[in-house]
C-alpha positions as CSV (number, residue, x, y, z in Angstrom):
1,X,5.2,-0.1,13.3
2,X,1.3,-0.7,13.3
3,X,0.1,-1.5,9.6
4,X,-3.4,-1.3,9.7
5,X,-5.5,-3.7,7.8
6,X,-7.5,-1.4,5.8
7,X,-7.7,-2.9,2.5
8,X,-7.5,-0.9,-0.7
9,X,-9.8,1.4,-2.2
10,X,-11.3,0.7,-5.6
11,X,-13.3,3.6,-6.6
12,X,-16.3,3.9,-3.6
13,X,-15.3,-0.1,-2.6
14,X,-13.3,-1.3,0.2
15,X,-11.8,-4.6,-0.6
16,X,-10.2,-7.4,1.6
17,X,-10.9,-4.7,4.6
18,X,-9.7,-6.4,7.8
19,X,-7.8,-9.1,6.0
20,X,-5.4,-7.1,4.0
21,X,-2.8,-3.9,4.5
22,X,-1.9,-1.9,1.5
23,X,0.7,0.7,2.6
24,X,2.4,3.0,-0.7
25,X,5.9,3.8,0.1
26,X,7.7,6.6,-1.4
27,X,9.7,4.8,-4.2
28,X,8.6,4.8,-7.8
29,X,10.1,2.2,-9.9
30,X,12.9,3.3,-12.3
31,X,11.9,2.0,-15.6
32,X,7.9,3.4,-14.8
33,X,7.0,6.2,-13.1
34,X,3.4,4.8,-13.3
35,X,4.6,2.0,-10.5
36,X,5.2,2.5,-7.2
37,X,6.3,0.2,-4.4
38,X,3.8,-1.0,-1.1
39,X,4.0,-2.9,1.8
40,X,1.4,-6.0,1.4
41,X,0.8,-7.4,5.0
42,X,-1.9,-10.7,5.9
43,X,-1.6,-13.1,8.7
44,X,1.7,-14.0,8.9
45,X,2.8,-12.7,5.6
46,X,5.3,-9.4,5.1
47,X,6.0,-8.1,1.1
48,X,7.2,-5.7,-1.2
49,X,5.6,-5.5,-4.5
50,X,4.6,-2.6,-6.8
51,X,1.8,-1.3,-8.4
52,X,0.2,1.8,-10.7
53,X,0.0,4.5,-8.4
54,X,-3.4,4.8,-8.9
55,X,-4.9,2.5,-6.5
56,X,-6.8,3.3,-3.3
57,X,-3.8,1.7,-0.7
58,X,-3.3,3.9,2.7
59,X,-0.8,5.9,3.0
60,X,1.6,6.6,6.7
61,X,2.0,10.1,7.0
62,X,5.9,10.5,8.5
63,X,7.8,13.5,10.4
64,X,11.4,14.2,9.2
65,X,12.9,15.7,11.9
């Protein structure tokens, strides 16, 4: 899976572009709907962390076949 490093969107800025890959996935967190869950990838670093849904991260459209 290619993870682009597009950085995140904040308002008409695009931070860490190049360095950093912000990818949502579809999983909000149970106690907070505000939260969701995205793949952080840099260098040779892989995470999950979570976040208010609000923020500019890319997002991989998938086909369920």
């Amino acid at each position: 899976m290619f993870i682009p490093s597009a950085g995140l969107c904040n308002g008409f800025n695009n931070i860490n572009s190049g360095m950093f890959g912000y990818l949502w996935t579809s999983n909000l967190r149970l106690d907070n709907s505000n939260y969701a869950y995205y793949l952080l990838s840099y260098s040779d670093h892989l995470g999950i962390y979570n976040n208010y849904r609000c923020h500019g991260y890319s997002v991989r459209p998938v086909i369920n076949l």
